[in-house]
C-alpha positions in Angstrom: -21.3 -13.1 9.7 -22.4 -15.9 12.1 -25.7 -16.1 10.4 -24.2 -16.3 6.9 -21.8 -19.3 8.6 -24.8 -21.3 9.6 -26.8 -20.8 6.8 -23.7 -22.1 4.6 -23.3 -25.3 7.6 -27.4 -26.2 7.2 -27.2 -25.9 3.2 -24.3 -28.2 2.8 -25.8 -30.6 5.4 -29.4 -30.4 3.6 -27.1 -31.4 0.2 -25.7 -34.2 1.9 -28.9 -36.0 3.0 -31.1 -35.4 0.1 -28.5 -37.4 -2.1 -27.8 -39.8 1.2 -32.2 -40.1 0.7 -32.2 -41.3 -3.0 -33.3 -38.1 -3.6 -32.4 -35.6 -6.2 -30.3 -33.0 -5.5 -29.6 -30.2 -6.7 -25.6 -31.1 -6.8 -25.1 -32.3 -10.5 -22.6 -35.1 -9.8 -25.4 -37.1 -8.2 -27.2 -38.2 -11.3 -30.7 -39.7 -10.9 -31.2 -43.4 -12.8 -33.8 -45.9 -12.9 -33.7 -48.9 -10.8 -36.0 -52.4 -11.1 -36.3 -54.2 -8.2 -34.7 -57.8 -8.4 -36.9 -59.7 -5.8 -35.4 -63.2 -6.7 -31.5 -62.2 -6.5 -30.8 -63.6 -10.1 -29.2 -60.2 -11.1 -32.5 -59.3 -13.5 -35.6 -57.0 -12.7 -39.2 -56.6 -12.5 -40.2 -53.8 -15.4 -43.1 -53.5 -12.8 -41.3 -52.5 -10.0 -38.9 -49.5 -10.3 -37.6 -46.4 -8.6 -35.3 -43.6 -9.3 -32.4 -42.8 -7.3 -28.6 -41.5 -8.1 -27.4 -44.3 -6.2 -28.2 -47.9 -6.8 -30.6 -49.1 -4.1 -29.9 -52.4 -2.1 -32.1 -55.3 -4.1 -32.5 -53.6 -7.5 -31.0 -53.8 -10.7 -29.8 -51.6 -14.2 -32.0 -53.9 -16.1 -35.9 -55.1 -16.4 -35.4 -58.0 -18.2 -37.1 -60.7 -15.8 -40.3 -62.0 -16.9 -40.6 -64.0 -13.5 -39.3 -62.2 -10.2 -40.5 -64.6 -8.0 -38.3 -67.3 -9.1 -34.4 -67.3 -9.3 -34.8 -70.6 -12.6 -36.2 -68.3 -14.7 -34.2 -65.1 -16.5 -32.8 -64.4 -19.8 -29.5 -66.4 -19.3 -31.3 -69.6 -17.5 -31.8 -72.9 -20.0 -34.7 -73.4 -21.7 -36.1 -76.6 -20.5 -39.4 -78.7 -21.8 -41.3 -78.3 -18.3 -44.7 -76.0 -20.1 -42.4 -72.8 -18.0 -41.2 -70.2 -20.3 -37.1 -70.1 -18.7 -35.2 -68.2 -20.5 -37.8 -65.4 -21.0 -37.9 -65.5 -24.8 -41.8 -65.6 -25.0 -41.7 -69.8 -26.0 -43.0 -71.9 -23.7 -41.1 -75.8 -24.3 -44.1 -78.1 -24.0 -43.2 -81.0 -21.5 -42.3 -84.2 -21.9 -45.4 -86.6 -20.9 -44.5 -90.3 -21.3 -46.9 -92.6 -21.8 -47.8 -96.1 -23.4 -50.5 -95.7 -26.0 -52.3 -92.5 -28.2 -55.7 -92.6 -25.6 -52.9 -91.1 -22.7 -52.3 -88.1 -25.1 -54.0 -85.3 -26.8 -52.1 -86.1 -30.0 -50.1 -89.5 -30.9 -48.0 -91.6 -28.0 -44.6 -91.9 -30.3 -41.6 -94.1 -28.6 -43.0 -93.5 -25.4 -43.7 -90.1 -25.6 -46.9 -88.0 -25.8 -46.5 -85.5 -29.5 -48.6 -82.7 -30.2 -50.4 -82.9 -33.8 -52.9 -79.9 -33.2 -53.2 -77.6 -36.2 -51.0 -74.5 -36.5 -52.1 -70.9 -37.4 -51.9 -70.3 -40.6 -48.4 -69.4 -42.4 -46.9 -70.6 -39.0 -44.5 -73.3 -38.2 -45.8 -75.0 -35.1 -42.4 -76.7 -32.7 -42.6 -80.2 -31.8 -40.3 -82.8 -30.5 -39.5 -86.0 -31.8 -37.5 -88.7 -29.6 -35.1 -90.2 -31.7 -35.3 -94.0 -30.4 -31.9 -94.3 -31.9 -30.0 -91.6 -29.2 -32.9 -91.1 -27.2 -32.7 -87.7 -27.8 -35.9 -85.1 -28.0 -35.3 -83.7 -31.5 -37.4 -80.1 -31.7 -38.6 -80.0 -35.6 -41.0 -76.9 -37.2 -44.1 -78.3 -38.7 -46.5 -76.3 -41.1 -50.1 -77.7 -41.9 -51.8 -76.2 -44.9 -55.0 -75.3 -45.3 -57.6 -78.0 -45.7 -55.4 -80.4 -44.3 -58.0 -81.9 -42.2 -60.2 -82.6 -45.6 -60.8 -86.2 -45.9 -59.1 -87.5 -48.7 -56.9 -84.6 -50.2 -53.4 -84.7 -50.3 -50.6 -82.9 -50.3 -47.2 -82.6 -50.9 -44.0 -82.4 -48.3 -41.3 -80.7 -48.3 -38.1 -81.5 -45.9 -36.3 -78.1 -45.1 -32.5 -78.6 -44.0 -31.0 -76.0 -42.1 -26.9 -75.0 -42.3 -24.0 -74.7 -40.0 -25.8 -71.2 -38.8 -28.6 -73.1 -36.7 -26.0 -76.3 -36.3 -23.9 -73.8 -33.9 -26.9 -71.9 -32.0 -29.3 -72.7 -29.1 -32.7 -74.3 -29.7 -34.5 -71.0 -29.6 -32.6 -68.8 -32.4 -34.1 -71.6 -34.9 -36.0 -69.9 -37.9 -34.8 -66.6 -36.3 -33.2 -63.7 -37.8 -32.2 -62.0 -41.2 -29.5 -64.8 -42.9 -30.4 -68.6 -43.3 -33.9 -68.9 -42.3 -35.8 -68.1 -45.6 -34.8 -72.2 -47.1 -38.2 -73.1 -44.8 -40.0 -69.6 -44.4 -40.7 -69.0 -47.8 -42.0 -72.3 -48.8 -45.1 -71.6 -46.4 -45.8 -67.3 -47.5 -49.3 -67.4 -48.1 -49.0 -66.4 -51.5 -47.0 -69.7 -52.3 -49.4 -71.5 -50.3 -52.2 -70.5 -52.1 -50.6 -71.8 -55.7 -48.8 -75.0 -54.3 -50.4 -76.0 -50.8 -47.7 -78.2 -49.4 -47.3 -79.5 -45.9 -43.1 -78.2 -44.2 -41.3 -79.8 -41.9 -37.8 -78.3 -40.6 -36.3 -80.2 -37.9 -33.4 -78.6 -35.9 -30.3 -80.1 -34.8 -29.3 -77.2 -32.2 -25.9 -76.9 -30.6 -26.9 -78.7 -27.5 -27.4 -81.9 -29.5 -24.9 -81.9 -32.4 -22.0 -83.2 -30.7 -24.5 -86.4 -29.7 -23.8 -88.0 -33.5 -25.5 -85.1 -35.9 -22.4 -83.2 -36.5 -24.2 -83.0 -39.7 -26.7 -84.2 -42.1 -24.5 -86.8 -43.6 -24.2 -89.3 -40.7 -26.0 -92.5 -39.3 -28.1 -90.7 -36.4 -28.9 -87.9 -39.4 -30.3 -90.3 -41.8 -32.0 -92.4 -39.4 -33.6 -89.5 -37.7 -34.7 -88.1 -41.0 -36.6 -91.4 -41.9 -38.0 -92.2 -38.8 -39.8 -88.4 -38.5 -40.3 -88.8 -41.6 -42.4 -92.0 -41.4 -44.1 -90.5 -38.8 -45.1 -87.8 -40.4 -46.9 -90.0 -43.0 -48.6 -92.1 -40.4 -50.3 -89.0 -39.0 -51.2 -86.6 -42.5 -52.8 -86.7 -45.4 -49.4 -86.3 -47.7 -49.0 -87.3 -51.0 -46.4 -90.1 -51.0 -45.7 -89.6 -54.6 -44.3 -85.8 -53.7 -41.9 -85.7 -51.2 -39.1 -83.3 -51.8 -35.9 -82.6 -49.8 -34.3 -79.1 -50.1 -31.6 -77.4 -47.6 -29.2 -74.5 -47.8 -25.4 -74.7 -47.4 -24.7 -78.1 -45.1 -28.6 -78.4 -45.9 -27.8 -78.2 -49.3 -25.2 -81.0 -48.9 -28.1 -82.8 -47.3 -29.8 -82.2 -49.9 -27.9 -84.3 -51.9 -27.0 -87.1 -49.7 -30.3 -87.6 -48.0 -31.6 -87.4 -51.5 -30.0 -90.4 -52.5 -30.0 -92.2 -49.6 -33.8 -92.0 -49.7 -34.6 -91.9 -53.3 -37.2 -94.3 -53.2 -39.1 -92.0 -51.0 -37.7 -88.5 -52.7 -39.3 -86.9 -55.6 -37.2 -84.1 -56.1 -34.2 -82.1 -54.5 -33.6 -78.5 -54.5 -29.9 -78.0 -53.1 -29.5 -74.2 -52.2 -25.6 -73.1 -51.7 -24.5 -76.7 -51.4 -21.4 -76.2 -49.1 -19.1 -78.6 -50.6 -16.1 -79.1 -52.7 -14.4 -81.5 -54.8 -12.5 -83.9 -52.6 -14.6 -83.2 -49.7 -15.8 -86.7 -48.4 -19.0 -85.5 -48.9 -18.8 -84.3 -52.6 -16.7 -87.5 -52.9 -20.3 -89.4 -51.7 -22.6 -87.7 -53.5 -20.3 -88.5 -57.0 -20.7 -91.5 -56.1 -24.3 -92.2 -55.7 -24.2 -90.3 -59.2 -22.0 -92.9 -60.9 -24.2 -95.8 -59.1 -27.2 -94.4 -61.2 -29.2 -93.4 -57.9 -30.1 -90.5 -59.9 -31.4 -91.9 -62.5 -35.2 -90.9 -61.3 -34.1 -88.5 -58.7 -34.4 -84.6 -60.6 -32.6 -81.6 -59.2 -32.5 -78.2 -59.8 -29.4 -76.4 -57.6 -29.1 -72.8 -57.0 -26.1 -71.3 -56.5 -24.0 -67.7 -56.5 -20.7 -68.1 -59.4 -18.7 -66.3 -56.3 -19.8 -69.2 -53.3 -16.8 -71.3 -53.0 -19.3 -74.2 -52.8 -20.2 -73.3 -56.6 -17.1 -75.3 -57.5 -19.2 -78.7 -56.3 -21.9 -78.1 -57.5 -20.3 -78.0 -61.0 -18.5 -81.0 -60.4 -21.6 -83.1 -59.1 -23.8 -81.4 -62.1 -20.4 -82.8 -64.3 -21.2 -85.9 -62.8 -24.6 -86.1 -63.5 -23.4 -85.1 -67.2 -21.0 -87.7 -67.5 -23.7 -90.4 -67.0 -25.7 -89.0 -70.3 -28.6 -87.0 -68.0 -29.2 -83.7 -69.7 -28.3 -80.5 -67.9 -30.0 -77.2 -68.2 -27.9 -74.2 -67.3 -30.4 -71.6 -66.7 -27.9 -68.7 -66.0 -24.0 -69.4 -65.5 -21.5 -72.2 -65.5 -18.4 -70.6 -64.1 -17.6 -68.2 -67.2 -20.1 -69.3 -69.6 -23.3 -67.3 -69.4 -26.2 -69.3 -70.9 -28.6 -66.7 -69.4 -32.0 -68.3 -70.8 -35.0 -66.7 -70.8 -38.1 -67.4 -68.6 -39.8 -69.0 -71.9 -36.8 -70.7 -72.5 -36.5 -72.1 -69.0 -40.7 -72.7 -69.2 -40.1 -74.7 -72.2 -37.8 -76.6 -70.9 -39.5 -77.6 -67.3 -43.3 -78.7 -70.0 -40.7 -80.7 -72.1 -40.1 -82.3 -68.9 -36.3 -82.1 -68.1 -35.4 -83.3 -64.7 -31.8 -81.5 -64.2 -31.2 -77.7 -63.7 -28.0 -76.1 -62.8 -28.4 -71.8 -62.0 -25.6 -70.2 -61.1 -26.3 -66.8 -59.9 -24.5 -63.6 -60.5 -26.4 -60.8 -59.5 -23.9 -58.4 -56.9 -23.0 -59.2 -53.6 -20.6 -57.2 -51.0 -18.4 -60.6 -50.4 -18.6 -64.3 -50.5 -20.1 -64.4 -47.3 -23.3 -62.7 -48.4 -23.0 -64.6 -51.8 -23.5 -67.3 -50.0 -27.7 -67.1 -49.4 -28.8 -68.0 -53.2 -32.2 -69.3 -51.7 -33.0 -65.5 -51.0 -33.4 -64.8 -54.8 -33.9 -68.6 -55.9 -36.8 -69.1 -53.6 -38.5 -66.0 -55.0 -38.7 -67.7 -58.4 -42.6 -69.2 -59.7 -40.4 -71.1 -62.5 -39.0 -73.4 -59.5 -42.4 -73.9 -57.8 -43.9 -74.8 -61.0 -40.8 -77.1 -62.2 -41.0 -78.5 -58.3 -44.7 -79.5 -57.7 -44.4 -81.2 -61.0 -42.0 -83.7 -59.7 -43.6 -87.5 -58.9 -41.8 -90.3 -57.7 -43.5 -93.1 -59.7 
């Protein structure tokens, strides 16, 4: 009985210090996990450093999300900042800021002061630059695609201006041109099969959370507009573009931007392609765009707006296409207007773009679960030849 006593006193006690050990025991309550050590105490691990243990060892972590465990700055949650030191561990690397006083300090261009990258992208890339904004002194990030044979001493091409909506207003710098819903208004203008009918050069700049608030609430104000030109003039400094076809195009507050940039630079503007325009009649920003209308400033500017009948921005789209209307232009309603279906064909609507007609209005309306999701037009719109071929047609004479 004595013997049977001590055996039961040495098991127990063997029990107790394999799970005291990080060990696993045979107990089932003491469940083994794995650990990643967190050298730098920033609360993330090292995916190269790891153990297993039912109980969570001192200097370790649940997680292996570091990419950098020597240093407590960098982690997921830190702040991405322009220093050539990926921060925030999201794989991009913010070039840093190198100031400097003429183009022989940089490898590309010395703009306001600043040393700017104009190295060539991959292919069917966007390459991220910054622009300083002399107005703010703000560093502006922008996406910039190249096309092929840019480099090719005297060929052109043409530019398009890709404006983002409130999704990208409202999220960090590094979410830009990321995810399923309001990124395709600048992807699919550089998909290598559009590139390889209508070569164009893309430019996307980004006004991220961190910056609206500093006088780009939107497209539609001073620091916008002026930030649009000036990058815009840059641009032209430093490619071979074709001055005679620049086109703007933007979805939702892009689309809006669309407009009002449009006519705020139509000398410079061949063509607009507003995509969900968010606005409605008696916003101050439908109430602007009318009003360019009625001053004639488009006269020589064509447009061709996509919309879905269900977007509540459909609304001013018809009242800016009434607009246009009410000044004598000619309107082509490819699909819908409200309850009318016109519902041309595609020789109809090809007949119409040789004949050289400068307005279309499509309203959309194929299915979609809600307005919400009604709301991304340039999804199918952007899928269309008939809009590329109508598009690179446009020339500002």
């Amino acid at each position: 009985m004595k013997e049977k006593a001590l055996f039961l006193l040495l098991t127990s006690t063997l029990l107790f210090a394999s799970c005291s050990n990080n060990e696993q025991p045979s107990n089932p309550s003491c469940q083994e996990q794995t650990w990643y050590q967190d050298a730098d105490n920033d609360g993330f691990g090292n995916e190269e450093n790891q153990l297993s243990s039912c109980i969570q060892p001192d200097g370790y972590v649940a997680n292996n999300n570091d990419c950098d465990d020597t240093n407590n700055l960098i982690h997921p949650d830190a702040p991405e900042i322009q220093n050539n030191i990926d921060d925030n561990c999201d794989g991009i690397i913010e070039p840093a800021v190198i100031e400097c006083n003429s183009d022989s300090e940089c490898a590309g261009v010395c703009l306001n002061n600043v040393c700017v990258d104009i190295s060539t992208p991959v292919p069917n890339e966007f390459v991220k630059y910054y622009f300083t904004h002399d107005l703010t002194n703000i560093n502006i990030p922008y996406r910039f695609f190249r096309p092929e044979g840019a480099d090719t001493v005297n060929t052109e091409y043409p530019l398009i201006i890709s404006l983002h909506g409130a999704e990208f207003f409202i999220s960090p710098e590094n979410t830009f041109l990321q995810g399923d819903y309001g990124t395709y208004m600048a992807l699919a203008w550089i998909e290598e099969n559009n590139q390889e009918t209508y070569p164009a050069y893309v430019i996307a700049p980004n006004i991220h959370r961190d910056i609206r608030g500093q006088n780009y609430r939107n497209w539609l104000t001073e620091a916008s507009l002026d930030f649009i030109e000036k990058l815009l003039d840059f641009i032209l400094q430093s490619e071979n573009i074709d001055e005679s076809r620049i086109y703007i195009t933007g979805h939702s507050m892009g689309g809006i931007g669309s407009w009002y940039l449009g006519a705020k630079m139509h000398d410079k503007i061949a063509a607009i392609v507003p995509l969900s325009n968010a606005f409605v009649p008696g916003d101050p920003s439908f109430d602007e765009v009318t009003s360019q209308i009625e001053n004639d400033i488009f006269e020589n500017l064509p447009v061709w707006s996509f919309i879905h009948r269900a977007d509540t921005g459909a609304s001013g789209s018809r009242g800016a296409f009434g607009a246009l209307s009410d000044k004598g232009y000619n309107i082509v309603n490819t699909h819908w207007v409200d309850d009318v279906e016109y519902n041309l064909s595609e020789n109809d609507i090809r007949t119409r773009i040789d004949a050289g007609e400068k307005y279309f209005q499509t309203e959309y309306n194929y299915p979609c679960d809600n307005s919400e999701f009604c709301h991304y037009a340039m999804d199918v719109a952007l899928k269309d030849p008939l809009l590329f071929e109508w598009l690179f047609k446009q020339k500002k004479e």
